[in-house]
C-alpha positions as CSV (number, residue, x, y, z in Angstrom):
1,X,8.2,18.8,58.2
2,X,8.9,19.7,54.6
3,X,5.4,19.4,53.6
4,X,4.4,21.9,56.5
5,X,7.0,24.3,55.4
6,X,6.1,24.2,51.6
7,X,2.4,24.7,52.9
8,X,3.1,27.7,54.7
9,X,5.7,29.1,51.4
10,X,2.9,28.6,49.0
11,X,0.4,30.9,51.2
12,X,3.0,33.3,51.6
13,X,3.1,33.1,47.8
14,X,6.8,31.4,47.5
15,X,6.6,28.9,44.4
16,X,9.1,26.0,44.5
17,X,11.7,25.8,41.8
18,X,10.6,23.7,39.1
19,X,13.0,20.9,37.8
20,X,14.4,21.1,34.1
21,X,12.1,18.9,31.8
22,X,11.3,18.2,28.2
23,X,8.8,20.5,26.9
24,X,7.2,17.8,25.1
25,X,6.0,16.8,28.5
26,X,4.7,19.9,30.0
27,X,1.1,20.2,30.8
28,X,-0.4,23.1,30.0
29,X,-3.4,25.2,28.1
30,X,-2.0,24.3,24.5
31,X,-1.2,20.7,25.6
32,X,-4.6,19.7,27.4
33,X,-6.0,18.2,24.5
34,X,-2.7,15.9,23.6
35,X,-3.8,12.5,24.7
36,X,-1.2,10.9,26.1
37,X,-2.1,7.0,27.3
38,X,-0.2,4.3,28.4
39,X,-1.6,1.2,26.6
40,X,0.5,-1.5,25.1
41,X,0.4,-2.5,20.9
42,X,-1.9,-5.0,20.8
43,X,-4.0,-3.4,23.4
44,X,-4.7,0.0,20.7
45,X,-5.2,-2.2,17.7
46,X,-7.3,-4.6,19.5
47,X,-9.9,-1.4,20.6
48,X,-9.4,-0.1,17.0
49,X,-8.6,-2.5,14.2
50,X,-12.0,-3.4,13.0
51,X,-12.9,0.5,12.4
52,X,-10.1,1.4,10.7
53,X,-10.1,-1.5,8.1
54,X,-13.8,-0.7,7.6
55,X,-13.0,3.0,6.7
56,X,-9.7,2.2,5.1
57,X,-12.1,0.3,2.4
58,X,-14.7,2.9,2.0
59,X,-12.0,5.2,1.4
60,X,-10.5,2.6,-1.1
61,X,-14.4,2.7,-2.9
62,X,-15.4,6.4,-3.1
63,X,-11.8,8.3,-2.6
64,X,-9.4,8.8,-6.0
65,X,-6.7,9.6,-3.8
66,X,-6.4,6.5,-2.0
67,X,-7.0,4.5,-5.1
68,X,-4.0,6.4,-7.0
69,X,-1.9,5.0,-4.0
70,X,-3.1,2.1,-3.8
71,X,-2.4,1.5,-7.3
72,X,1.0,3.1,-7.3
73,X,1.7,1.0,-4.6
74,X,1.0,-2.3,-6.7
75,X,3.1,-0.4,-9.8
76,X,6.1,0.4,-7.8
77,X,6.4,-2.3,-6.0
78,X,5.2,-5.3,-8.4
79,X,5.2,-3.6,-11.7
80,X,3.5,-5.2,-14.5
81,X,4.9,-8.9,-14.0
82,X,5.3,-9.3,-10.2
83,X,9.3,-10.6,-8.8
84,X,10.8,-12.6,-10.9
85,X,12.9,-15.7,-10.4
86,X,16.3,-15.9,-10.7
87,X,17.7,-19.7,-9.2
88,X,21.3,-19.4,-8.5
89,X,21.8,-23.1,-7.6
90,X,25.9,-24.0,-7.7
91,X,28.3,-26.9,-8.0
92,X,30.6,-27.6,-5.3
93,X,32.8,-25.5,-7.3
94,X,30.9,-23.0,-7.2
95,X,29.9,-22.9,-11.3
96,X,26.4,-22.8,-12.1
97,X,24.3,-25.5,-11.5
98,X,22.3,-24.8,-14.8
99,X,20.2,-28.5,-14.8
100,X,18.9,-27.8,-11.6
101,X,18.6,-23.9,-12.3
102,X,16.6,-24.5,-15.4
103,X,13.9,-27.2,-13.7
104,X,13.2,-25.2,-10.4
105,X,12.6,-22.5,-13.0
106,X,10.4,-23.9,-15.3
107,X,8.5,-25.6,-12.8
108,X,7.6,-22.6,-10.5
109,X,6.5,-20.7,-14.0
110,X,4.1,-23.5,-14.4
111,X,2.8,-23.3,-10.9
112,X,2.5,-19.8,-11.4
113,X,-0.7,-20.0,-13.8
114,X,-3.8,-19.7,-12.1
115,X,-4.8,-23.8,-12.4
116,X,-2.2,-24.7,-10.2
117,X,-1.6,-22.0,-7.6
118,X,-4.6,-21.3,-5.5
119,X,-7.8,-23.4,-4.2
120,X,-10.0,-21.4,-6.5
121,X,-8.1,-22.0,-9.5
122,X,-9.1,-18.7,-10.2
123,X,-5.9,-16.4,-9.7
124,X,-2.1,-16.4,-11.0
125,X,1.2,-15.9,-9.1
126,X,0.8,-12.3,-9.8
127,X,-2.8,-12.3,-8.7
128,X,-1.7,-13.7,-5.7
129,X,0.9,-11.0,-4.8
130,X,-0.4,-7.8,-5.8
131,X,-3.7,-8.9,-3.6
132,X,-1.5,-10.0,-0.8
133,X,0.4,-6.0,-1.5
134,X,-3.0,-4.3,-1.6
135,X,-5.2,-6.2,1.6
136,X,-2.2,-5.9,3.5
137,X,-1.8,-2.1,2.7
138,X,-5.3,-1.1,3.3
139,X,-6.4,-3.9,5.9
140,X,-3.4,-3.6,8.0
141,X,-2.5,-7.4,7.3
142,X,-3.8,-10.8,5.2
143,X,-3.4,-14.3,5.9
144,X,-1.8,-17.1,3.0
145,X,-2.8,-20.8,3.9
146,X,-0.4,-22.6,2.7
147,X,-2.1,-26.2,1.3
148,X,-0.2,-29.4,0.6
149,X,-2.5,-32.0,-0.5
150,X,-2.9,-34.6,-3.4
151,X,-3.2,-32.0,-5.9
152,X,-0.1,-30.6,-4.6
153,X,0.9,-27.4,-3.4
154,X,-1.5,-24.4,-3.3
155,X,-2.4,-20.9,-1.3
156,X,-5.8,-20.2,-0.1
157,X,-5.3,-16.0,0.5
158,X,-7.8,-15.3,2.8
159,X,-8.9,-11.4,4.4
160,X,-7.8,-10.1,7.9
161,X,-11.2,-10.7,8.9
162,X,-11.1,-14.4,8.9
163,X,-8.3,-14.2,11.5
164,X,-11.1,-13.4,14.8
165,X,-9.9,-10.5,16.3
166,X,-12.1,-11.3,19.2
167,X,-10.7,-14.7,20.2
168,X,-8.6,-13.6,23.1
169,X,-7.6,-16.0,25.9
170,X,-5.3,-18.0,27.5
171,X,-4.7,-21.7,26.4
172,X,-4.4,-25.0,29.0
173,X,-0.8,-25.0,27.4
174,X,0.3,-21.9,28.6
175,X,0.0,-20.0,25.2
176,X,-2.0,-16.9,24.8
177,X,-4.3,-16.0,21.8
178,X,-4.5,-12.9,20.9
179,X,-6.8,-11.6,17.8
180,X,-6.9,-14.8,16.6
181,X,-3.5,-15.2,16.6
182,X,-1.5,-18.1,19.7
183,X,1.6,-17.1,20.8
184,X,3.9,-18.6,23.0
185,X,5.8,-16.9,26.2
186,X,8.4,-15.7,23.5
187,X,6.0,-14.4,21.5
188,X,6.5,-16.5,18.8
189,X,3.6,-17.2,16.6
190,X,2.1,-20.9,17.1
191,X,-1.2,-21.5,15.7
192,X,-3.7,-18.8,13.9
193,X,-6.9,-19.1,14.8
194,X,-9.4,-18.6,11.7
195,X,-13.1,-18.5,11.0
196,X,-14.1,-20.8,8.1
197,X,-16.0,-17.6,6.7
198,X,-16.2,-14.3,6.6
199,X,-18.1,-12.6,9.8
200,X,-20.2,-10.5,7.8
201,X,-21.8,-13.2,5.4
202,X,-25.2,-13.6,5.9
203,X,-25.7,-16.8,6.6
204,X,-27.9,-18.5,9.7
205,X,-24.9,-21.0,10.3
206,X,-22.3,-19.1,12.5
207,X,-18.8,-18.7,11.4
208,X,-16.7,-21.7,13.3
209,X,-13.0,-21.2,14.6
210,X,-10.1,-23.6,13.2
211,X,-6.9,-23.8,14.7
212,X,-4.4,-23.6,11.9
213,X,-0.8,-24.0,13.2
214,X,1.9,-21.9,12.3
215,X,4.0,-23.6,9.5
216,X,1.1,-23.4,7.2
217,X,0.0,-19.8,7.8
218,X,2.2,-16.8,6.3
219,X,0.8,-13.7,8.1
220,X,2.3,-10.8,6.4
221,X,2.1,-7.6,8.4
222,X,4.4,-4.3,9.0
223,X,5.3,-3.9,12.7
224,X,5.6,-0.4,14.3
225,X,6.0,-1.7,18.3
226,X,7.9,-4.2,19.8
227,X,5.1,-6.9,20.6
228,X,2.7,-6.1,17.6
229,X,0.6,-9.3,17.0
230,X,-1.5,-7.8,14.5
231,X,-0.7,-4.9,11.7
232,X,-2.5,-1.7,11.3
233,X,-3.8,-0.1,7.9
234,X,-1.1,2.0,6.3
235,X,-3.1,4.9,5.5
236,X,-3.8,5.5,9.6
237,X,-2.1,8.8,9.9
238,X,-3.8,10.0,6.9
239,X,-7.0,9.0,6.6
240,X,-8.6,11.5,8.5
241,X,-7.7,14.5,6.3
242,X,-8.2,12.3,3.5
243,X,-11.9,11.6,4.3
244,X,-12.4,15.7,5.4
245,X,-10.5,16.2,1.7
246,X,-12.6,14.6,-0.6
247,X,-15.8,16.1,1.7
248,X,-14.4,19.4,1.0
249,X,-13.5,18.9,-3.0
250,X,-17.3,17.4,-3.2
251,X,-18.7,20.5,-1.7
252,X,-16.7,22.8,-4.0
253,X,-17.8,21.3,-6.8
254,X,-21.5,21.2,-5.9
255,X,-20.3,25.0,-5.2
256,X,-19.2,25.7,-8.4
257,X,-21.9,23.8,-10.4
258,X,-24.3,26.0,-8.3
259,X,-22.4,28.7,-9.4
260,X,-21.9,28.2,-12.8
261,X,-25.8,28.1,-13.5
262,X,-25.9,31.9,-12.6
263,X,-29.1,31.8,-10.4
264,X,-30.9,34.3,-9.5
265,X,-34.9,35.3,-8.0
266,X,-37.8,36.9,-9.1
267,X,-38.7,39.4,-5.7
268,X,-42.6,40.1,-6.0
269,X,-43.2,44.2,-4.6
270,X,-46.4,42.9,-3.4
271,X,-47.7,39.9,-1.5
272,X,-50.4,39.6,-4.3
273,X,-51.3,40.5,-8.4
274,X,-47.8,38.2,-10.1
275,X,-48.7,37.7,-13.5
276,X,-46.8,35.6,-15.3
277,X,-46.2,32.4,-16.6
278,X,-45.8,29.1,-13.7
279,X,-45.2,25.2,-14.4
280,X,-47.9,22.6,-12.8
281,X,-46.2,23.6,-9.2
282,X,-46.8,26.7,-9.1
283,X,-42.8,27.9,-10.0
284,X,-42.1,31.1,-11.6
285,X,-41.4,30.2,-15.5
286,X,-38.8,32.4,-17.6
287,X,-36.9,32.2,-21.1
288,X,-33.8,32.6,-21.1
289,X,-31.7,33.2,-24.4
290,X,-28.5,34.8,-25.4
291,X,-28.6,38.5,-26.1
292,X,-32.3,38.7,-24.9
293,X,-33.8,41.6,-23.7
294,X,-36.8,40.6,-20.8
295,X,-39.6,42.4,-19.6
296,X,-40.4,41.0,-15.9
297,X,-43.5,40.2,-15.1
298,X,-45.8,42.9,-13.0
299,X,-45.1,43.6,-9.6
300,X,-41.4,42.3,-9.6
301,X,-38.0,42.7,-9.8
302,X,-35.4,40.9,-10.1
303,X,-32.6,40.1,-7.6
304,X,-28.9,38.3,-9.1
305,X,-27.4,35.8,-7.4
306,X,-23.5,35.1,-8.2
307,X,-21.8,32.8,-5.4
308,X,-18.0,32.6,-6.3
309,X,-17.2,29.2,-6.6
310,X,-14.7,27.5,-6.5
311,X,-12.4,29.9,-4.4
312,X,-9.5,31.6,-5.3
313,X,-7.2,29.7,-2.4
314,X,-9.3,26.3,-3.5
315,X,-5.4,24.9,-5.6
316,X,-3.2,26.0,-3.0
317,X,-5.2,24.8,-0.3
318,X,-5.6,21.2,-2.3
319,X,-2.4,21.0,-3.2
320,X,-0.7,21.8,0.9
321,X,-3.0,19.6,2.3
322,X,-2.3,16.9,-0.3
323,X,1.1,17.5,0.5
324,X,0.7,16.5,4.1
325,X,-1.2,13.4,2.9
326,X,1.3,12.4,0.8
327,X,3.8,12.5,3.5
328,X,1.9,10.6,5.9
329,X,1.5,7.8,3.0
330,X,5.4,7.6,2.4
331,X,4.6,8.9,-1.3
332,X,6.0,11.6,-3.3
333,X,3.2,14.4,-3.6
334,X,3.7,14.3,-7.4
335,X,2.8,10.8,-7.7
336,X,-0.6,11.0,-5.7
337,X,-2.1,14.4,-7.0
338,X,-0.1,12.9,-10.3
339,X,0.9,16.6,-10.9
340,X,4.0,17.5,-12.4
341,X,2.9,20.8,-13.4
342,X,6.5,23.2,-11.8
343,X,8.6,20.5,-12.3
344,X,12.2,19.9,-13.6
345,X,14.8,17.1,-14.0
346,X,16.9,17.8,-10.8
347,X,13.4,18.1,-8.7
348,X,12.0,15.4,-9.8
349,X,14.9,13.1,-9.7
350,X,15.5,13.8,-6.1
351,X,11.9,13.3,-5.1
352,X,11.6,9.8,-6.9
353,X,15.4,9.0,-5.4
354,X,13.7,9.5,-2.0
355,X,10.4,7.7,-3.1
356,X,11.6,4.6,-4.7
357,X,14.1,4.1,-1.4
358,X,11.0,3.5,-0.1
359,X,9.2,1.4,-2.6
360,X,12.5,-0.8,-2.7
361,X,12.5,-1.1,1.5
362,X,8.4,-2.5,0.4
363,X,10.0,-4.6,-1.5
364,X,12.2,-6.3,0.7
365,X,9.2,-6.9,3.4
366,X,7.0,-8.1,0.9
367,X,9.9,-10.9,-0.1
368,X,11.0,-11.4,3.0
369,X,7.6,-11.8,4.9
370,X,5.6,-13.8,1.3
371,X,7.4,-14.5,-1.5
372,X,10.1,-16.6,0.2
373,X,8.3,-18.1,2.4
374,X,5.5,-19.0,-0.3
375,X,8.6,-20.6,-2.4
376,X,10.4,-22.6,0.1
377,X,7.1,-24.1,0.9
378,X,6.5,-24.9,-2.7
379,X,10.1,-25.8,-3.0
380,X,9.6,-28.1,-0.7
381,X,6.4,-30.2,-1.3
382,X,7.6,-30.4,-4.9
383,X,11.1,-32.0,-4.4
384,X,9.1,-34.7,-1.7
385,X,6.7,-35.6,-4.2
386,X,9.0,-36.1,-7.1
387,X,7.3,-33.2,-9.2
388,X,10.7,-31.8,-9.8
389,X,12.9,-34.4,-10.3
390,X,16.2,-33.5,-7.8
391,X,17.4,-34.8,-4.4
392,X,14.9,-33.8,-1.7
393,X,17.9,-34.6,0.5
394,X,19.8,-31.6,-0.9
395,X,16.7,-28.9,-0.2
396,X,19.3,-26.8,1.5
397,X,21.4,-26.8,-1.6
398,X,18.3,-25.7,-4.0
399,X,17.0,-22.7,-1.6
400,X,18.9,-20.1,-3.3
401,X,17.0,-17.9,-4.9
402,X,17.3,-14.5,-6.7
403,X,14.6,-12.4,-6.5
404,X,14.4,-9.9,-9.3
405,X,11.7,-6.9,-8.1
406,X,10.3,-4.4,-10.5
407,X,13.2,-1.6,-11.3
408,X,12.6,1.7,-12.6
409,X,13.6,3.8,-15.9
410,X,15.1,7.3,-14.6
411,X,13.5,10.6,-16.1
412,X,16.4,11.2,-18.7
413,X,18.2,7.9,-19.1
414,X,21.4,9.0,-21.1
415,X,23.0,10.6,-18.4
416,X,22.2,8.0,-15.9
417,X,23.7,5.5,-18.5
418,X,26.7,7.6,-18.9
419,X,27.1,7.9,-15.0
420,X,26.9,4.3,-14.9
421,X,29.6,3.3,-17.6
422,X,31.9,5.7,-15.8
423,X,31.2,4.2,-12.8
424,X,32.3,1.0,-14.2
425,X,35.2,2.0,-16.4
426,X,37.2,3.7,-13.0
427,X,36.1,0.4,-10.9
428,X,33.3,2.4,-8.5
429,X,31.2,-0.1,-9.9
430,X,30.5,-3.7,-11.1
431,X,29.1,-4.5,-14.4
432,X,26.9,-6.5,-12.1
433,X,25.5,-4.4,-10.2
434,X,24.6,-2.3,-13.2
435,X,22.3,-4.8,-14.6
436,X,21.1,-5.6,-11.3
437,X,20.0,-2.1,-10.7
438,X,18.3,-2.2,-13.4
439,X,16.4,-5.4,-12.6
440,X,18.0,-7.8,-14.7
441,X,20.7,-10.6,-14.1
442,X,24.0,-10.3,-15.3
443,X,24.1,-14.2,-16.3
444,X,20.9,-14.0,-18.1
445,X,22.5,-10.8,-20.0
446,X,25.6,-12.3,-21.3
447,X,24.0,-15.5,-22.5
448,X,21.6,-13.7,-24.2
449,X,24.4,-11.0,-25.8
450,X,26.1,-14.7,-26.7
451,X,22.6,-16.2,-28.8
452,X,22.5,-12.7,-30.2
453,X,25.7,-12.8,-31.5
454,X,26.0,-16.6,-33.0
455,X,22.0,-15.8,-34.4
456,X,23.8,-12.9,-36.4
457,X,26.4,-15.1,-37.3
458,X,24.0,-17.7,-38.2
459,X,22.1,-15.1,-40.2
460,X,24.7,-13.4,-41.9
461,X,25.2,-10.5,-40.0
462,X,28.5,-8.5,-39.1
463,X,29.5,-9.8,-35.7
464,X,29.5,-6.4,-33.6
465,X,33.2,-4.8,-33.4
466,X,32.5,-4.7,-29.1
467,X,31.4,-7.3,-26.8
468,X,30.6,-7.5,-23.5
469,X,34.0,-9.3,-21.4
């Protein structure tokens, strides 16, 4: 009955009431192109990953942009010398365990040298974490095999490629692989699934699949959905206007070379009778020197051409759609045009307040999800072999690390050093946390102010008038 009666109203031209609704929602002329599909995580990356690592890495090759962020990325985050090590291994009373400290230290600097911490030999520590930062940036995600063998413990850092994104099935177990990747009904990650070479090697032996389990894989990745068994290139949102970008700055600049060679053609009056000088083809030969005064050959005339190249808009434009770029990257615009040009000291401290949030929130991924997991593994395999000589049957008490990440100098440091010392002297702050602010270790600092002070001593020096409590 209802349906009959709304029939009949809408002939008579009655239009029922439409229900309150979020406009985001609404269907209409301006919306009709805003794709709105209901497909779960893995189910996108699965239909798109290969593409967008593909392009991600020809951007990486041909685009300045993405290399400045790529390499800001590794600056930021890793600076020059990677995270450090800082062991904070106690008594029972909670003092310093400095013995056990000092040989968990120097032993993970040795293993740090290239001879000792890959399979190839070939790359450090810091190799092995800046290439972990940058694959996992632009690829979307890496793999680390972790390798305990005679010759000890070593990674094997492998491409997302190796992990086959087309393996997809259910196991006899009642797992499910997806990309390459096993899960169990949780989720949880069991096994990773990897080709013993790269797909794209030529090579008339076809890659094979190995079935790695889970404790010896670290699969670093940044989720975006709940469910997300594979990560997705950071760049996503903005590679498309950087790719249409560096068309558009290439075409300008062809533009303007075209333009700056002030062209122009010879227009015969006549089909026939040119005289004049030609090269072996046929072309139309003219000198051209400053403050010359030409006669043009008969029949004739000449006809300028002066394109206007690049235009006037060509900066603004760059810079507003570098802008929108820059946001899409989680980057300051500053850093990737590296433009400062307008600048001051309150502008451009708030913008790198806001930018190094995020560098420092990389950070703590990038321990959380490698470097830890890299070190208890070392940790480890070294303390069951007797390479470090301490109890394997404390390994609890000898996981306490403190990771020291790259820390930054502030654009004028005196008054950031002044804030900080008032900070301290009306208790807002510790000395502590000063030092670790700035990416040292308050220890470390007061044993070296100590050797400072008896080497002076030692020396002949006058022993400062202030010391550090």
């Amino acid at each position: 009955m209802n349906k009959l009666i709304a029939k009949i109203a809408a002939r008579l031209g009655f239009r029922p009431i439409q229900k309150r609704s979020y406009q985001g929602a609404a269907i209409s002329r301006l919306t009709n192109d805003w794709l709105n599909p209901v497909t779960s995580a893995d189910q996108e990356i699965r239909a798109s990953l290969s593409r967008l690592r593909q392009r991600c890495r020809e951007l990486e090759r041909n685009n300045d942009y993405v290399r400045r962020f790529l390499s800001g990325l590794e600056s930021n985050v890793l600076g020059h010398t990677g995270v450090g090590l800082q062991m904070k291994v106690t008594e029972n009373g909670g003092r310093p365990d400095v013995l056990a400290n000092d040989l968990v230290e120097r032993a993970w600097n040795d293993w740090s040298r290239s001879e000792s911490c890959t399979v190839t030999g070939r790359m450090t520590w810091f190799d092995v974490q800046r290439l972990a930062l940058r694959s996992t940036a632009r690829d979307g995600d890496c793999v680390l095999r972790m390798i305990r063998d005679a010759e000890g413990f070593r990674l094997q850092l492998l491409e997302g490629d190796r992990l086959d994104i087309n393996f997809n099935q259910d196991t006899a177990g009642g797992n499910e692989v997806r990309m390459g990747v096993e899960i169990d009904r949780f989720g949880k990650p069991v096994a990773y699934h990897l080709l013993d070479k790269h797909p794209a090697d030529t090579s008339a032996v076809q890659a094979k699949r190995e079935r790695i389990p889970a404790d010896q894989v670290i699969h670093p990745f940044i989720t975006d959905r709940i469910a997300q068994t594979r990560g997705t290139p950071w760049m996503v949102s903005a590679m498309t206007r950087l790719q249409m970008l560096g068309a558009y700055e290439e075409a300008e600049l062809t533009a303007a070379r075209v333009a700056a060679s002030k062209m122009g053609f010879l227009v015969k009056e006549r089909s026939e009778g040119y005289i004049g000088d030609t090269d072996e083809a046929g072309n139309t030969l003219m000198e051209v020197e400053p403050g010359a005064i030409e006669e043009l050959p008969m029949g004739t005339t000449f006809q300028s051409w002066n394109p206007e190249h690049p235009t006037g808009n060509y900066s603004s434009f760059v810079k507003s759609t570098l802008r929108g770029i820059a946001a899409g990257l989680g980057v300051s615009y500053n850093m990737l045009a590296n433009d400062l040009e307008g600048v001051n000291y309150s502008s451009i401290r708030a913008g790198l307040l806001d930018e190094r949030e995020y560098y420092k929130a990389v950070q703590r991924w990038f321990i959380d999800s490698v470097i830890t997991p890299v070190f208890e593994g070392w940790l480890e395999t070294n303390l069951l072999n007797g390479t470090i000589n301490l109890p394997a049957a404390k390994l609890d008490k000898f996981k306490k690390p403190q990771w020291l990440p790259r820390r930054w100098a502030w654009v004028d440091p005196l008054k950031d050093q002044q804030a900080s010392i008032l900070a301290v002297d009306n208790h807002f702050k510790s000395k502590r946390q000063v030092v670790a602010e700035m990416g040292g270790d308050y220890e470390s600092v007061l044993r070296e102010i100590k050797q400072d002070e008896e080497l002076a001593a030692d020396v002949g020096l006058e022993k400062p008038s202030e010391s550090v409590d």
